[in-house]
PDB file with SEQRES, HELIX, SHEET and CRYST1 records, atoms N, CA, C and O in Angstrom:
SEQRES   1 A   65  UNK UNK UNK UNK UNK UNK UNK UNK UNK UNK UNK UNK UNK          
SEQRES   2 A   65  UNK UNK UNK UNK UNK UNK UNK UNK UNK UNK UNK UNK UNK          
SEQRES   3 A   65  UNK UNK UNK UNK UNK UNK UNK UNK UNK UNK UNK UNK UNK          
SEQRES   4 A   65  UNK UNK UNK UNK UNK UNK UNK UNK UNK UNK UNK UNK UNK          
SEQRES   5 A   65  UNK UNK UNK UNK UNK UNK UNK UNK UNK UNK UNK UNK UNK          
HELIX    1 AA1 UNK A   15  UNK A   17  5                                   3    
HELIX    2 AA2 UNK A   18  UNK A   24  1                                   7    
HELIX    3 AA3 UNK A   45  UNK A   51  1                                   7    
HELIX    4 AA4 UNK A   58  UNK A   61  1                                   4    
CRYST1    1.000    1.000    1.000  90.00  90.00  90.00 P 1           1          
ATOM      1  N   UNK A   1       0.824  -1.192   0.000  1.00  0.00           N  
ATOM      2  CA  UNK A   1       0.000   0.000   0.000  1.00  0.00           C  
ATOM      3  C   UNK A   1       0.864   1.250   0.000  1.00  0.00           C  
ATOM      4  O   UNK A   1       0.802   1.960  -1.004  1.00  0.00           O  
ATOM      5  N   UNK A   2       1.520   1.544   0.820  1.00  0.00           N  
ATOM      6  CA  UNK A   2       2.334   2.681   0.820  1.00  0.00           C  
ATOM      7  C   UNK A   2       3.923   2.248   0.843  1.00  0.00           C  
ATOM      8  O   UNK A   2       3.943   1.160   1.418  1.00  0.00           O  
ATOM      9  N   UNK A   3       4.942   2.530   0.562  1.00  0.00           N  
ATOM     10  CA  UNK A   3       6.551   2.281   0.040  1.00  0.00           C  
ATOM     11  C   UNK A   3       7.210   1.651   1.388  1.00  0.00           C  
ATOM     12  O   UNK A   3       7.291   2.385   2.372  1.00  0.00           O  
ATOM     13  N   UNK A   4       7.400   1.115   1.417  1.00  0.00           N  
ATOM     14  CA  UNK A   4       8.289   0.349   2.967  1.00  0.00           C  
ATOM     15  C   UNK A   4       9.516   1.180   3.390  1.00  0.00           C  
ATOM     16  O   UNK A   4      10.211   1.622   2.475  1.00  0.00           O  
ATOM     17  N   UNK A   5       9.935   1.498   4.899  1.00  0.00           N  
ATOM     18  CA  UNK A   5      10.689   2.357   4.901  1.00  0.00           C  
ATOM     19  C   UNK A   5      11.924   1.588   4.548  1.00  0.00           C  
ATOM     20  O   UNK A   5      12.771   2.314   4.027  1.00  0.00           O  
ATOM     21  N   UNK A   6      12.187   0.668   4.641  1.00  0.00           N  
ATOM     22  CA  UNK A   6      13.284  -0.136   4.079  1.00  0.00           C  
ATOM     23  C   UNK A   6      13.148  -1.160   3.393  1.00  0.00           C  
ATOM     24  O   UNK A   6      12.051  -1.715   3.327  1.00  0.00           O  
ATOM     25  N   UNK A   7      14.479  -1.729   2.589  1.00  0.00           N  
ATOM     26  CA  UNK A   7      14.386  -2.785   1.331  1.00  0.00           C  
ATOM     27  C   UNK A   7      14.366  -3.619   2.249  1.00  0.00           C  
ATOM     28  O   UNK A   7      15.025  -3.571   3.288  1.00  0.00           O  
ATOM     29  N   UNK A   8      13.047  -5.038   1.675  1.00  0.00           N  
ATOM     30  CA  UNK A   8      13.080  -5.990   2.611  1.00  0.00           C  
ATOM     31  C   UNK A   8      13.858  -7.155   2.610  1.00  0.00           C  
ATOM     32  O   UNK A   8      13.620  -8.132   3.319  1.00  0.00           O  
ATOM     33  N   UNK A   9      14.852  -7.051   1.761  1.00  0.00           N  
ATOM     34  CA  UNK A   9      15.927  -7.849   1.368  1.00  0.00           C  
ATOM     35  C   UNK A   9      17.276  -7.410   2.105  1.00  0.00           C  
ATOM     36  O   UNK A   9      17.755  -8.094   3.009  1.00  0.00           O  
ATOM     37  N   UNK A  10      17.707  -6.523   1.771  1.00  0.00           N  
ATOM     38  CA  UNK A  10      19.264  -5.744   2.043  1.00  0.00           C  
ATOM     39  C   UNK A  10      19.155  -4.896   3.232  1.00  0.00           C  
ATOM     40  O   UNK A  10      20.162  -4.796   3.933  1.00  0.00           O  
ATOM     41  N   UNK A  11      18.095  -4.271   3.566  1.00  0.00           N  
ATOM     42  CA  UNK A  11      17.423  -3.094   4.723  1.00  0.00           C  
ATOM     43  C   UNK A  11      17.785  -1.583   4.597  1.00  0.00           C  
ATOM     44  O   UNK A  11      17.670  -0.619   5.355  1.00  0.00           O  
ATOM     45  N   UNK A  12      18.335  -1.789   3.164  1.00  0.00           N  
ATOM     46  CA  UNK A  12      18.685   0.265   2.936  1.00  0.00           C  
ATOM     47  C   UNK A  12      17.300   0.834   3.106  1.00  0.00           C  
ATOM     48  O   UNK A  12      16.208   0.407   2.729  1.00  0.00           O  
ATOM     49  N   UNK A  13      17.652   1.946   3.799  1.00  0.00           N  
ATOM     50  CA  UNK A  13      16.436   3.064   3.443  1.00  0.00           C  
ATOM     51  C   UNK A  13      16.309   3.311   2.950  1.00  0.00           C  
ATOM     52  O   UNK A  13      17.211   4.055   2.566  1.00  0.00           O  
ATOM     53  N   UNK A  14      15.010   3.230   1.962  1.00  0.00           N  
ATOM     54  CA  UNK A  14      14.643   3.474   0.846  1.00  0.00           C  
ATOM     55  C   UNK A  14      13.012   4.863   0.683  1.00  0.00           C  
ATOM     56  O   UNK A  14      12.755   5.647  -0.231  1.00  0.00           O  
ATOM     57  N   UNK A  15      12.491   4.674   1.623  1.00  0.00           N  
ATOM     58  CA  UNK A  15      11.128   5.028   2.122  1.00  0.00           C  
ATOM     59  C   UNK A  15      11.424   6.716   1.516  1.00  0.00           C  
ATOM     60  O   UNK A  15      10.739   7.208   0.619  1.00  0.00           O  
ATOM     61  N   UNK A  16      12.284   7.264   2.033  1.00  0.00           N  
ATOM     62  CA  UNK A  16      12.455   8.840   1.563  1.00  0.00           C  
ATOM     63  C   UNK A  16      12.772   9.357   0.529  1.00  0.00           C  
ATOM     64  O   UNK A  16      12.902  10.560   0.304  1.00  0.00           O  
ATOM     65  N   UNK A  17      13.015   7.901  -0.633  1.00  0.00           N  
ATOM     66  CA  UNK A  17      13.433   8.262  -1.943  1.00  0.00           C  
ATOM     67  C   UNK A  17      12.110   8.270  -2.914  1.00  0.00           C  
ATOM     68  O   UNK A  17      12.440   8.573  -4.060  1.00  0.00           O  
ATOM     69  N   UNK A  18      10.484   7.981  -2.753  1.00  0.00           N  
ATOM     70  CA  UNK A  18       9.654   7.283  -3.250  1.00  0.00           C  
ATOM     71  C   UNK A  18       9.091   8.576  -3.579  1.00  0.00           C  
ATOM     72  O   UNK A  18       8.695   8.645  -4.743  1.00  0.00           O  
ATOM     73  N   UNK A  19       8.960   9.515  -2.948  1.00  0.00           N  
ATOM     74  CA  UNK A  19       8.387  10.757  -3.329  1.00  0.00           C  
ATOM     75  C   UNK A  19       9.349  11.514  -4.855  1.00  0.00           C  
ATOM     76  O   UNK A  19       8.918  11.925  -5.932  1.00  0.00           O  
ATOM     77  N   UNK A  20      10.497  11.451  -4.406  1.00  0.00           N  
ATOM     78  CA  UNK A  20      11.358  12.226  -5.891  1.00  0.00           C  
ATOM     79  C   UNK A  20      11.209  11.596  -7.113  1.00  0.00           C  
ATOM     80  O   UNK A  20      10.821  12.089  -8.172  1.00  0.00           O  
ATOM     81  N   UNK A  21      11.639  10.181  -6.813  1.00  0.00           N  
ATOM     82  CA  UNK A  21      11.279   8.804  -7.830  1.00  0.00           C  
ATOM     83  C   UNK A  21      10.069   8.962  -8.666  1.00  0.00           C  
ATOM     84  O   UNK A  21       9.951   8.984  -9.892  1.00  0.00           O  
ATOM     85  N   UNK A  22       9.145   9.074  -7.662  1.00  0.00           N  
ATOM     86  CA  UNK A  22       7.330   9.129  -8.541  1.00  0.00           C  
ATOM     87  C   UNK A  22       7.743  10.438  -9.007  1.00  0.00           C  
ATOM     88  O   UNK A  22       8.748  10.084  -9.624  1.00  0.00           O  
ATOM     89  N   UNK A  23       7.696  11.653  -9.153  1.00  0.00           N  
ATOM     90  CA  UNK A  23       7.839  13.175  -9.475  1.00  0.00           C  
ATOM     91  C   UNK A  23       8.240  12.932 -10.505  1.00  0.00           C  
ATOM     92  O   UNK A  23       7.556  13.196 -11.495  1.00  0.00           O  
ATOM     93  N   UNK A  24       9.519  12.330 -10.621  1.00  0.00           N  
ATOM     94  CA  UNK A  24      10.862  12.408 -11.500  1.00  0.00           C  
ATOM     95  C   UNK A  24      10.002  11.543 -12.836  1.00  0.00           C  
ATOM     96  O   UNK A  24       9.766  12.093 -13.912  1.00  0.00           O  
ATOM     97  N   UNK A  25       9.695  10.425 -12.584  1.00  0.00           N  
ATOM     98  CA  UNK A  25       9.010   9.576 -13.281  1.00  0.00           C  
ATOM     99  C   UNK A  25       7.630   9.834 -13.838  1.00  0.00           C  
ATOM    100  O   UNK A  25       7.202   9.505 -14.945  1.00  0.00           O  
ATOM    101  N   UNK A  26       7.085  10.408 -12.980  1.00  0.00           N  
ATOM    102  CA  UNK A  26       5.923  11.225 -14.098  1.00  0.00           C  
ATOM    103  C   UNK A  26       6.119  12.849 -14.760  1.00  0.00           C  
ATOM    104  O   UNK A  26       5.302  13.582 -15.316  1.00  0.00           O  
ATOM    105  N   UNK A  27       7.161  12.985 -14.525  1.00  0.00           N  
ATOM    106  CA  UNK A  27       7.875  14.017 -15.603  1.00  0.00           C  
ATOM    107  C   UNK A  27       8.027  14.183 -16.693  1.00  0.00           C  
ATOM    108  O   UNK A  27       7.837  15.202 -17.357  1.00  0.00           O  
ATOM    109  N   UNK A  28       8.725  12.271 -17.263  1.00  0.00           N  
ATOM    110  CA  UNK A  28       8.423  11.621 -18.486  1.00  0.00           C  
ATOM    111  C   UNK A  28      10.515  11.256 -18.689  1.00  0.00           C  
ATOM    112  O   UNK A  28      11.168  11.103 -19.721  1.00  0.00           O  
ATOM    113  N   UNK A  29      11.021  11.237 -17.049  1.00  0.00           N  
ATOM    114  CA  UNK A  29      12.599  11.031 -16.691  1.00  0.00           C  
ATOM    115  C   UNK A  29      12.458   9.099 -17.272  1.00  0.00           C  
ATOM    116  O   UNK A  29      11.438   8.453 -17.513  1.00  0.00           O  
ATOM    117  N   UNK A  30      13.830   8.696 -17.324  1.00  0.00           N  
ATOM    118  CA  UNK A  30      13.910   7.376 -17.823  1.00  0.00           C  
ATOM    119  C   UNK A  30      14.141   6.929 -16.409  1.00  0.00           C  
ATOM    120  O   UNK A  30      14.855   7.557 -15.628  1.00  0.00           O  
ATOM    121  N   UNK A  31      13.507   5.818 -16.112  1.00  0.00           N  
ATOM    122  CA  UNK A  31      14.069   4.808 -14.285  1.00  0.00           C  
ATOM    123  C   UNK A  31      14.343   4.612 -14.335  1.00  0.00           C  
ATOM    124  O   UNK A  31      14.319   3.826 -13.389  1.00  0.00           O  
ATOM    125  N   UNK A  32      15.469   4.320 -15.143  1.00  0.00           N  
ATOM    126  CA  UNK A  32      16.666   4.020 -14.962  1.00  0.00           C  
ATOM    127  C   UNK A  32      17.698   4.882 -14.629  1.00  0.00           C  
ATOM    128  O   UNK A  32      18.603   4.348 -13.987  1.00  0.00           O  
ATOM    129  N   UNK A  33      17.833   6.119 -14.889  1.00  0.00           N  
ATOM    130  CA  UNK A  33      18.654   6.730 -15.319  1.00  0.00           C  
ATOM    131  C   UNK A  33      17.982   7.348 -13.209  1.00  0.00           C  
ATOM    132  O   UNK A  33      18.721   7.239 -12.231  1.00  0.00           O  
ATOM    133  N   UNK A  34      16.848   7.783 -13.165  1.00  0.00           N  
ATOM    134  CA  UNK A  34      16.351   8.203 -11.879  1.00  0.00           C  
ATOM    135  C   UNK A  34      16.693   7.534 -10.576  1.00  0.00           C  
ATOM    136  O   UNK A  34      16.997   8.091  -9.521  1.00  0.00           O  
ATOM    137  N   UNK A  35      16.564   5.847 -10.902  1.00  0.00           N  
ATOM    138  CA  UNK A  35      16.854   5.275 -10.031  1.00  0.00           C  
ATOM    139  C   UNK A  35      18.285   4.927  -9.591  1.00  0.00           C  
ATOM    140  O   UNK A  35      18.453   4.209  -8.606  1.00  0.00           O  
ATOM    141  N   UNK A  36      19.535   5.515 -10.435  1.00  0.00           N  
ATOM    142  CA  UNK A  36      20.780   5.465 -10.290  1.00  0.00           C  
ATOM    143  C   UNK A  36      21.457   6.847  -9.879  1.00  0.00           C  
ATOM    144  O   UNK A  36      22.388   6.919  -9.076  1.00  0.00           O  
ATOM    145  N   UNK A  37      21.003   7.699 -10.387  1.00  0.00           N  
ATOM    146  CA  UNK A  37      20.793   8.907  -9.545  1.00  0.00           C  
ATOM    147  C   UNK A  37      20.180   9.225  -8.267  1.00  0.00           C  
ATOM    148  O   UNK A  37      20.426  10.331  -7.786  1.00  0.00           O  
ATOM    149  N   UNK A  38      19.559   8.571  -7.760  1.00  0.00           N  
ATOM    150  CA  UNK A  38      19.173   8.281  -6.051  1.00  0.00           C  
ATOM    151  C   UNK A  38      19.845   7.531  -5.238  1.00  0.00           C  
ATOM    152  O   UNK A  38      19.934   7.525  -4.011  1.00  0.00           O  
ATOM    153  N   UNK A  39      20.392   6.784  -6.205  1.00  0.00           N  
ATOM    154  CA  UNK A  39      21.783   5.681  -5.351  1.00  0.00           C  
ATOM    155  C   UNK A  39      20.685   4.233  -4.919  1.00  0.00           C  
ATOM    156  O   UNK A  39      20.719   3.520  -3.916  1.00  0.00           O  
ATOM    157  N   UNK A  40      19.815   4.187  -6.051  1.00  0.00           N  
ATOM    158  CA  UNK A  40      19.531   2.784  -5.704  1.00  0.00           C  
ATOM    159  C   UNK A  40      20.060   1.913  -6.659  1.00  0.00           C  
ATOM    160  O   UNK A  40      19.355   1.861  -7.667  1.00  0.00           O  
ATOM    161  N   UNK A  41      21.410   0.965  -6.698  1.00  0.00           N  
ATOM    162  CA  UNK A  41      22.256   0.104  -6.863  1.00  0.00           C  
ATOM    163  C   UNK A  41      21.921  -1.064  -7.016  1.00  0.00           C  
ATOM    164  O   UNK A  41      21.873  -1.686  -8.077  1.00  0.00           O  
ATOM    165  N   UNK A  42      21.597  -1.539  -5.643  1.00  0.00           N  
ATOM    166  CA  UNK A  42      20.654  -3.040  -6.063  1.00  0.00           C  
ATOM    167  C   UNK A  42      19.901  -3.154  -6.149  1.00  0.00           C  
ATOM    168  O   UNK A  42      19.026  -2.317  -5.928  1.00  0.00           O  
ATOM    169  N   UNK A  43      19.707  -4.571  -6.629  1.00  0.00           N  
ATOM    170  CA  UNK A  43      18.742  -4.985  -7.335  1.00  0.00           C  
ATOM    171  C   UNK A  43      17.396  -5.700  -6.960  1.00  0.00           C  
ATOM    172  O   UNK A  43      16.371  -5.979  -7.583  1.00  0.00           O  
ATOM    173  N   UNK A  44      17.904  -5.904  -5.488  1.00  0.00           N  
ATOM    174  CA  UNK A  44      16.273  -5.491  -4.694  1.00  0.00           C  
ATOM    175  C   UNK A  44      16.046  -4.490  -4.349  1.00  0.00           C  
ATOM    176  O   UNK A  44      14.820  -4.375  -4.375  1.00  0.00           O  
ATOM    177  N   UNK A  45      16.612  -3.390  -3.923  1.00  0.00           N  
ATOM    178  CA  UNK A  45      16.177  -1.846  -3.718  1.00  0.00           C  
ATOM    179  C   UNK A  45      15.156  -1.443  -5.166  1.00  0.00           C  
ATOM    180  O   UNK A  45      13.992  -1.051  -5.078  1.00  0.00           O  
ATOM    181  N   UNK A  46      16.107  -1.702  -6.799  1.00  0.00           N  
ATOM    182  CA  UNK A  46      15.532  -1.556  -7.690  1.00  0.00           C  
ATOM    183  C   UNK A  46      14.158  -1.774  -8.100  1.00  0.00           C  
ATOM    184  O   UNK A  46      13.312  -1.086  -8.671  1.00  0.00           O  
ATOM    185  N   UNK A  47      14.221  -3.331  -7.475  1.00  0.00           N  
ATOM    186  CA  UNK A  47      12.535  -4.259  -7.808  1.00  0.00           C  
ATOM    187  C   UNK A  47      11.597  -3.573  -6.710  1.00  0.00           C  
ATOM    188  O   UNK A  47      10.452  -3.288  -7.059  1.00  0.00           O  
ATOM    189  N   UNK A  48      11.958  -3.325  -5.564  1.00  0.00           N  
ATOM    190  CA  UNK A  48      10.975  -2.598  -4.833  1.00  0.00           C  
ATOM    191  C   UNK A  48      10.366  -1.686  -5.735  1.00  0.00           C  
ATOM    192  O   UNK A  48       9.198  -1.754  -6.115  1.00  0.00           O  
ATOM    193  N   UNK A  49      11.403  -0.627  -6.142  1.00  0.00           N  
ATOM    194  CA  UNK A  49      10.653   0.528  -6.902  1.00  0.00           C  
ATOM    195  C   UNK A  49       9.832   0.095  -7.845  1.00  0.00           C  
ATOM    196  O   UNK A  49       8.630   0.320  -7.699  1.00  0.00           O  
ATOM    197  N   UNK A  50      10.282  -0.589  -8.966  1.00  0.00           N  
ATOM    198  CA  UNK A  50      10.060  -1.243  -9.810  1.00  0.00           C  
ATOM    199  C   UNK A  50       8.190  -1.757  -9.757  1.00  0.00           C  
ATOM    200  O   UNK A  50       7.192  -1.396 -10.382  1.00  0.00           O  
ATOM    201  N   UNK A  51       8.414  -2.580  -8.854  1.00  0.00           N  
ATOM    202  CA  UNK A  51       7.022  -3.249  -8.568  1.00  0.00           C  
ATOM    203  C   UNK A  51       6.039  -2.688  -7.658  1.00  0.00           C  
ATOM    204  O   UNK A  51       4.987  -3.302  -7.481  1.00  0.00           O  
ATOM    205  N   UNK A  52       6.348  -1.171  -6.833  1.00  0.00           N  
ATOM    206  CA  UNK A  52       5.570  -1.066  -6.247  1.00  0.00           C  
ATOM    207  C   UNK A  52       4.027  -0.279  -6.647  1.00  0.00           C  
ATOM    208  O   UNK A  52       3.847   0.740  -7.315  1.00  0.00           O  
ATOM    209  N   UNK A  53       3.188  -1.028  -6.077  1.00  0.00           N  
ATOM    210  CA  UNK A  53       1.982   0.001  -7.076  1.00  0.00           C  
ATOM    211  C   UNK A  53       1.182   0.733  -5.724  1.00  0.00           C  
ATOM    212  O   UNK A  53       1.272   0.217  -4.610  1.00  0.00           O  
ATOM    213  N   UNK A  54       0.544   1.752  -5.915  1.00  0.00           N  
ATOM    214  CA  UNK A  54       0.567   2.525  -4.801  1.00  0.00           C  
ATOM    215  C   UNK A  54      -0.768   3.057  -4.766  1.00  0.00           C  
ATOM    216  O   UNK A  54      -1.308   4.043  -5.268  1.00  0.00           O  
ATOM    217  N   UNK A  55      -1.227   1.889  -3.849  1.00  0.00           N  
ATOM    218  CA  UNK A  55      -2.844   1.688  -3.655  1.00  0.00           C  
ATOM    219  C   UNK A  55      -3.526   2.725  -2.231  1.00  0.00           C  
ATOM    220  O   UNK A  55      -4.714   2.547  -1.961  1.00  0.00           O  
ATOM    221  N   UNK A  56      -2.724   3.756  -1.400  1.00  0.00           N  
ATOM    222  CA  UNK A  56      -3.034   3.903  -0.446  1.00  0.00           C  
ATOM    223  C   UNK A  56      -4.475   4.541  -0.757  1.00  0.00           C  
ATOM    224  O   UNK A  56      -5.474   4.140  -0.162  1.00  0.00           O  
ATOM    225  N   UNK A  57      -4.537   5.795  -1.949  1.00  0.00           N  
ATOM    226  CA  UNK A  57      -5.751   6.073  -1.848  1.00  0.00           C  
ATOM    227  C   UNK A  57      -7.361   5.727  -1.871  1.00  0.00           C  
ATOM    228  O   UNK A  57      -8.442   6.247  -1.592  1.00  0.00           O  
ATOM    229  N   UNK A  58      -6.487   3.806  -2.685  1.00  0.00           N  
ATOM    230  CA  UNK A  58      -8.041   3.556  -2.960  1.00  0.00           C  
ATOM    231  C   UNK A  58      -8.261   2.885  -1.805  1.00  0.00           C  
ATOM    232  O   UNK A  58      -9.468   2.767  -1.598  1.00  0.00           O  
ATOM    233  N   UNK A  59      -7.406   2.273  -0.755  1.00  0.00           N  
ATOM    234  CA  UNK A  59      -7.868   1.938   0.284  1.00  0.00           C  
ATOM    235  C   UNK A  59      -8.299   2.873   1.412  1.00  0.00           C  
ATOM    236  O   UNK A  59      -8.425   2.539   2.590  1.00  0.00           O  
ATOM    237  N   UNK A  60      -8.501   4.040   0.921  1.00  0.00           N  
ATOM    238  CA  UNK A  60      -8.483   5.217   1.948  1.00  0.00           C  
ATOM    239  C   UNK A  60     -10.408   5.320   1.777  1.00  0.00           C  
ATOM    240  O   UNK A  60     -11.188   5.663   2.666  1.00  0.00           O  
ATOM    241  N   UNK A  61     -10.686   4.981   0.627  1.00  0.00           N  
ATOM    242  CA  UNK A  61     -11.967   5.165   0.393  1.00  0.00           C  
ATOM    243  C   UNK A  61     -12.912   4.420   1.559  1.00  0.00           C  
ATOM    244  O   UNK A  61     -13.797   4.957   2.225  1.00  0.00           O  
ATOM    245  N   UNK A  62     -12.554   3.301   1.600  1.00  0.00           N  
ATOM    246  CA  UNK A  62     -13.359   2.463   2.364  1.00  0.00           C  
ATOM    247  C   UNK A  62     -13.364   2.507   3.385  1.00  0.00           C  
ATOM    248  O   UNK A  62     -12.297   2.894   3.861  1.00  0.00           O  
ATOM    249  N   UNK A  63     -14.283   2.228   4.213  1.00  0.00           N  
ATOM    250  CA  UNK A  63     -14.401   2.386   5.810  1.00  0.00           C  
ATOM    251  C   UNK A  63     -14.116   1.069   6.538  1.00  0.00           C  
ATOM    252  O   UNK A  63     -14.387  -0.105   6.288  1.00  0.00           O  
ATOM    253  N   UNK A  64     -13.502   1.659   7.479  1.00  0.00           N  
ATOM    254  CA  UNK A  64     -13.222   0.660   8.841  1.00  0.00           C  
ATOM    255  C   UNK A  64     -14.163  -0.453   9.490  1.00  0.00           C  
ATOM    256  O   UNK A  64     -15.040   0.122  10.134  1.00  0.00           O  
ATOM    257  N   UNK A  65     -14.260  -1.447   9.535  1.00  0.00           N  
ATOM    258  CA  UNK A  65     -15.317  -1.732  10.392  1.00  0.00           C  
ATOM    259  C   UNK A  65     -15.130  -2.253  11.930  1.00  0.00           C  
ATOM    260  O   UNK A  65     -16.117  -2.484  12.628  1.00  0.00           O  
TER     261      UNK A  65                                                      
END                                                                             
């Protein structure tokens, strides 16, 4: 739902990079080129970004029970 503060593989902090990343990337920047410029290196840090899809709002819709 929302970006993990760390890679759950390696444990870099990653959580504070997810905001520039998305920006940068809907700019129309290449992720590759974004995600090496943030200093994410490996290649589970990478797949995090990579795969994360970022559902918080639609779960925000629904109510608690």
């Amino acid at each position: 739902m929302i970006i993990p503060v760390r890679c759950f593989s390696c444990g870099k902090p990653v959580g504070h990079l997810w905001e520039e990343y998305k920006e940068r990337v809907e700019k129309g920047e290449d992720r590759k080129k974004v995600m090496d410029e943030l200093g994410l290196k490996r290649y589970c840090c990478r797949g995090l970004f990579l795969g994360h899809v970022d559902l918080i709002d639609t779960a925000a819709k629904f109510k608690k029970f």
